[in-house]
TORMAR-921699 format. One record per atom (N, C-alpha, C): x, y, z. Coordinates in steps of 0.05 Angstrom, whole numbers, padded with zeros to 5 digits, always signed. Each point is the difference from the previous one (the first is absolute). Example, Ala and Ser with C-alpha at 12.3 -4.5 7.8 and 13.67 -1.06 7.14 Angstrom:
<recs>
+00264-00114+00156/-00018+00024+00000/+00018+00024+00000/-00007+00021-00014/+00016+00024+00001/-00015+00022+00014/
</recs>
This chain:
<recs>
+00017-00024+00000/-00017+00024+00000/+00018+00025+00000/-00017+00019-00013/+00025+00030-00001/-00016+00017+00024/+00024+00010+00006/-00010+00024+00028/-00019+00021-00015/-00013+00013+00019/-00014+00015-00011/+00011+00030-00006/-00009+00013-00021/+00020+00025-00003/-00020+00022+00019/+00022+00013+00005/-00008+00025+00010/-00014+00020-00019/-00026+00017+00024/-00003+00022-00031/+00022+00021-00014/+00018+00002+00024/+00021+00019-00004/+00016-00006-00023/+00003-00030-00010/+00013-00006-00017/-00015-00010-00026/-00019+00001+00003/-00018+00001-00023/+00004+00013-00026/-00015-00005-00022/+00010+00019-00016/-00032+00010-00018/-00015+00021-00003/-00017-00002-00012/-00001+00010-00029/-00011-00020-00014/-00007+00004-00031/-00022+00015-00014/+00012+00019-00018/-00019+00020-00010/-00006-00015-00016/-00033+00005-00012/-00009-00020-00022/+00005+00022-00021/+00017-00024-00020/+00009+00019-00027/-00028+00005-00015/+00006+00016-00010/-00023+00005-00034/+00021+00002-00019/-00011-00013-00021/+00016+00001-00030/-00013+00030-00003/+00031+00005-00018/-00008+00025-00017/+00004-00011-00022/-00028+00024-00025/+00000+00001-00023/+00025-00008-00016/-00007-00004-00025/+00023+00005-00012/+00003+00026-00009/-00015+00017-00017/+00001+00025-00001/+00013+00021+00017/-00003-00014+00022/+00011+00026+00023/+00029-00005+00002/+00008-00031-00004/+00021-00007+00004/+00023+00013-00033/-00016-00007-00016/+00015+00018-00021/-00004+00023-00004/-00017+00022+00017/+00007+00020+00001/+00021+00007+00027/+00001-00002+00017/+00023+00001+00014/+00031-00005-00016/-00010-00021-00022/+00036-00010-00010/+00003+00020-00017/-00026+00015-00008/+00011+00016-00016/+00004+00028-00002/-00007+00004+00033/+00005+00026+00011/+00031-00006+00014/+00008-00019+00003/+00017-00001+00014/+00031+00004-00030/-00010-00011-00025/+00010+00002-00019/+00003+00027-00015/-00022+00017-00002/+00005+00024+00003/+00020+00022+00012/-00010-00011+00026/+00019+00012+00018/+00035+00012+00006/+00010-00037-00019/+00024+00005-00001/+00009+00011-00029/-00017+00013-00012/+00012+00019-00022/+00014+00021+00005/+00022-00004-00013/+00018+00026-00003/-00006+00024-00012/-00006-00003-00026/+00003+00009-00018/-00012-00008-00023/-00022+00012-00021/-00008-00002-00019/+00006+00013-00031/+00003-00012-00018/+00027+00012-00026/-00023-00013-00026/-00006+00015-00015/-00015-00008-00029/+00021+00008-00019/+00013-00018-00021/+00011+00010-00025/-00018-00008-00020/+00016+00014-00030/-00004-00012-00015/+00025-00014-00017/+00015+00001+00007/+00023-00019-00010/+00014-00024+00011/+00004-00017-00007/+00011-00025+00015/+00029+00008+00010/+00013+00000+00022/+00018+00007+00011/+00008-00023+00018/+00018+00000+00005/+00016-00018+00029/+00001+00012+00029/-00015-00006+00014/-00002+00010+00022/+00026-00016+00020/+00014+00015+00014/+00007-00027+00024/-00001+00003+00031/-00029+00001+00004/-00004+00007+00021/-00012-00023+00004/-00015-00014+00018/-00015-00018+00007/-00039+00009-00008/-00001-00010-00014/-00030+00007-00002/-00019-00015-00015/-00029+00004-00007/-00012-00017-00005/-00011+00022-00020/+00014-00017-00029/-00019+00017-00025/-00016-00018-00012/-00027+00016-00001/-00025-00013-00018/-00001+00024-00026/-00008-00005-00020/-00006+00014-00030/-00037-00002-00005/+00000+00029+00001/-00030-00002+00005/-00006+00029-00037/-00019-00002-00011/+00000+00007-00017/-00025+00038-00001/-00004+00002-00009/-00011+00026+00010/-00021+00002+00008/-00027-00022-00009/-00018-00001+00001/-00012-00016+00013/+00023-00021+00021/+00003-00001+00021/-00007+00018+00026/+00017+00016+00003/-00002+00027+00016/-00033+00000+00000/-00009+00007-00032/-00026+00012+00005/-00013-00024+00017/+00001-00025-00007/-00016-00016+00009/+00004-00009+00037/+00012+00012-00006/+00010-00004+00036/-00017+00036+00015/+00001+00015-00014/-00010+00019+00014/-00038-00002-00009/-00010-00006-00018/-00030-00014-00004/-00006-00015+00025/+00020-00022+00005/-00011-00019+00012/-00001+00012+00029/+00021+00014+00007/+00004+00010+00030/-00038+00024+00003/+00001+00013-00016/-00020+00016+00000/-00024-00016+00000/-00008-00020-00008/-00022-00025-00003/+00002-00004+00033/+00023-00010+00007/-00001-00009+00027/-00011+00014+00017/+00009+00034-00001/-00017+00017+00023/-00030+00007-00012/-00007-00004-00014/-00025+00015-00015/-00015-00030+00012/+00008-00020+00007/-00017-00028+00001/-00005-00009+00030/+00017+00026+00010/+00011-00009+00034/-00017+00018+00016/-00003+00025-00018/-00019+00016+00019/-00022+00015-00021/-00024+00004+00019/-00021+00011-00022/+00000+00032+00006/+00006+00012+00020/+00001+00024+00013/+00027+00019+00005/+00004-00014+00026/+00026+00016+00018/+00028-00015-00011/+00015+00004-00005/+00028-00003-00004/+00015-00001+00034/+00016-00018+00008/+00015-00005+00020/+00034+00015-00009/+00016+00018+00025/+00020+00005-00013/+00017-00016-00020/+00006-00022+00000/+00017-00016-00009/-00016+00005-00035/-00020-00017+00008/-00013+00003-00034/-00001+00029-00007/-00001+00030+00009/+00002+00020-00010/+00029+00009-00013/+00025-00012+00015/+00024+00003-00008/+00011-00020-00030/-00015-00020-00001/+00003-00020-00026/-00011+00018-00018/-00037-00001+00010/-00009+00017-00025/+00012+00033-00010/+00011+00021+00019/+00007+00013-00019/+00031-00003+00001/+00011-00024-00007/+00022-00007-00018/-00006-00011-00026/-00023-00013+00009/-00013-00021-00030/-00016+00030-00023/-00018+00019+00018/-00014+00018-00022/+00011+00026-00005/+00020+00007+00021/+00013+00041-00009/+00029-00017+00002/+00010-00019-00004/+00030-00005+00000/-00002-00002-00023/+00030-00011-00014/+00009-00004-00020/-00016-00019-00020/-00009+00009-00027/-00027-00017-00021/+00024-00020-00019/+00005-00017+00008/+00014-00019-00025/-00014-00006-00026/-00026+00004+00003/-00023-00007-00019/-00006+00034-00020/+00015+00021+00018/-00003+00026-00015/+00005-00004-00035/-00008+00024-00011/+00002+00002-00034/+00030+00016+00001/+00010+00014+00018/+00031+00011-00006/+00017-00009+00018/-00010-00016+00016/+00022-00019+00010/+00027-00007-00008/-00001-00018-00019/+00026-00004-00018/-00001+00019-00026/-00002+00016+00008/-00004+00025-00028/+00031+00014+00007/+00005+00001+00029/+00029+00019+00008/+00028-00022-00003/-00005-00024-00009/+00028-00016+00005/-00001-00019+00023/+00016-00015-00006/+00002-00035+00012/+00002+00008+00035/+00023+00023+00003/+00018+00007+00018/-00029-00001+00022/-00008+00023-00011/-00018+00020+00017/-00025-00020+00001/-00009-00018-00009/-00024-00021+00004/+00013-00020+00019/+00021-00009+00000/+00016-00013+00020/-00004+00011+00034/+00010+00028+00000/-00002+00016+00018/-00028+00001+00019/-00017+00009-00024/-00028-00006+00006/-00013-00028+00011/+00012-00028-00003/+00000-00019+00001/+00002+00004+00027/+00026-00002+00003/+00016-00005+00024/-00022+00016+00026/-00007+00026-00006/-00009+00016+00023/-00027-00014-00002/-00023-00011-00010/-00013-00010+00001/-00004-00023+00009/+00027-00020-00003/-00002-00014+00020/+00007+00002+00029/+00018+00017+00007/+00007+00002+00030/-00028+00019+00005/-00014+00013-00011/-00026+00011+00010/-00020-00024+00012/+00000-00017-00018/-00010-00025+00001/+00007-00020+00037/+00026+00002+00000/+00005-00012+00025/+00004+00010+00030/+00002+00026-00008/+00002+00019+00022/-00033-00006+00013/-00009+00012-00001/-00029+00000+00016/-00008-00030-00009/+00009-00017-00005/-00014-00032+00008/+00032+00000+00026/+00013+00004+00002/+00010-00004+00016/-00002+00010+00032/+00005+00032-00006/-00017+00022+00017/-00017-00006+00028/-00026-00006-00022/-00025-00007+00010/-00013-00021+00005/+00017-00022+00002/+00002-00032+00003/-00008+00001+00022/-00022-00013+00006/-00012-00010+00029/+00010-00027+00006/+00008-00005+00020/+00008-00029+00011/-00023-00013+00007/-00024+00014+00011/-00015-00027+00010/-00026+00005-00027/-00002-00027-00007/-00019+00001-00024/-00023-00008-00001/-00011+00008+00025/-00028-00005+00017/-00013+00036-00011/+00019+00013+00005/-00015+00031-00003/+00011+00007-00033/+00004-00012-00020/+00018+00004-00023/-00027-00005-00018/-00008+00019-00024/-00014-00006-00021/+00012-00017-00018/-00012-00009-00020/+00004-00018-00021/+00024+00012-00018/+00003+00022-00007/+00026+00008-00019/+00022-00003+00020/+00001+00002+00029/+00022+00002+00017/+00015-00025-00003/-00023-00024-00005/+00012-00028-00005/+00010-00005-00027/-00008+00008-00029/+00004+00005-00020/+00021+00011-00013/-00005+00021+00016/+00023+00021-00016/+00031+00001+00000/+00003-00009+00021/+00027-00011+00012/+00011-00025-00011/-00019-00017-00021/+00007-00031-00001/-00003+00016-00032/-00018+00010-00014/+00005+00016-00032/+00031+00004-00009/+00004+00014+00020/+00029+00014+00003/+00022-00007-00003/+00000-00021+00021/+00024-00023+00006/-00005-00020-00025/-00023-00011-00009/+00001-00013-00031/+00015+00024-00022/-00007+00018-00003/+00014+00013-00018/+00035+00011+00003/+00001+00001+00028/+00029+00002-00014/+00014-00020+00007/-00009-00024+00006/+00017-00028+00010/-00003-00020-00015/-00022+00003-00022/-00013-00031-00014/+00000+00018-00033/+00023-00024-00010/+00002+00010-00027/-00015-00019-00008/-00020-00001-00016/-00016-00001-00025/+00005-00005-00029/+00026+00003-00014/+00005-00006-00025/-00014+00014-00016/-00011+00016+00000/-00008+00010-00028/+00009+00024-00010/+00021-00005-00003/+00011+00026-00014/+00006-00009-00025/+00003-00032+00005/+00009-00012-00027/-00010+00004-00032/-00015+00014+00005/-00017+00011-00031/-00003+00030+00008/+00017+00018+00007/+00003+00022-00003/+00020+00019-00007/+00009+00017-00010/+00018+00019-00004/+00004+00022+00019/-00014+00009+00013/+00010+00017+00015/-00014+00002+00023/+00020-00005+00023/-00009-00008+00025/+00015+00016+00026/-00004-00007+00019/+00023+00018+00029/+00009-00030+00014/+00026+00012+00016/+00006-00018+00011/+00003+00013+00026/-00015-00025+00023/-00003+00018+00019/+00007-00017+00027/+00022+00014+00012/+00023-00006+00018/-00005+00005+00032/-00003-00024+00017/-00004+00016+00022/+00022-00016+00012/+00003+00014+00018/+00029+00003+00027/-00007-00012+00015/-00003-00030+00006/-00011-00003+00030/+00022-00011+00022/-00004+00003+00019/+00021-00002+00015/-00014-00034+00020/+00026-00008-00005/-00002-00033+00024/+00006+00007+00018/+00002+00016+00018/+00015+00001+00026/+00037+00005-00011/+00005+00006+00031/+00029+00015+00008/+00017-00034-00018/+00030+00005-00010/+00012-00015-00015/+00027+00007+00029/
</recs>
């Protein structure tokens, strides 16, 4: 027979709950976010030698990434806008138009440029305004953060039937070396 344990030495067990998966890949991909350095759009193939993770995304890409983010808040709320979704949307509607008619009317350089600030517009306020507990978080809060991290982490291949595209470079950092 075993002695009996003391309560002092007891140990008591919290009953787990599974979390979503959703929540769980939005955390990986706030947490992925997070360690960005630095965001760089060209249009020329170059040798970088920094450590980084380049995906080639094509222009109408961009657009389709800022459609879809704008879908997400327009589907999330019928009324009031929460800060977080106010900081996306006016990045997504008074920020930079990839879809504009003189967009690429000024040169490769300067649509690059535009690129680039449109996306760190993009991650700044999903970053910002990231709620940790996702009990009080609307539907784009879960969304928009996981849009994001697909687009600049998950190459896609289709550039392969195009001529003119951006290549778009982000800095992420692994921890101290």
């Amino acid at each position: 027979m075993l002695p009996k344990l003391s309560k002092a030495r007891s140990v008591k067990f919290q009953t787990a709950e599974p979390e979503p998966a959703f929540i769980t890949a939005r955390r990986n991909a706030l947490q992925d976010l997070t360690n960005i350095n630095a965001i760089h759009v060209s249009c020329a193939v170059c040798g970088w030698g920094s450590p980084s993770v380049r995906i080639e995304r094509e222009l109408e890409e961009f657009i389709d990434l800022r459609d879809h983010l704008y879908n997400i808040m327009f589907a999330a709320h019928y009324r009031q806008y929460y800060k977080f979704c106010l900081g996306v949307l006016d990045s997504v509607i008074s920020g930079v138009d990839p879809g504009g008619f003189f967009f690429t009317l000024f040169g490769e350089e300067r649509a690059a440029r535009k690129l680039t600030k449109f996306v760190e517009d993009l991650v700044e306020p999903t970053l910002q305004h990231a709620c940790a507990n996702t009990h009080n978080c609307c539907a784009a809060q879960i969304w928009v953060p996981q849009s994001i991290h697909a687009f600049l982490f998950t190459d896609n291949n289709s550039r392969l039937n195009s001529n003119y595209y951006f290549h778009l470079r982000c800095i992420v950092s692994f921890g101290q070396f």
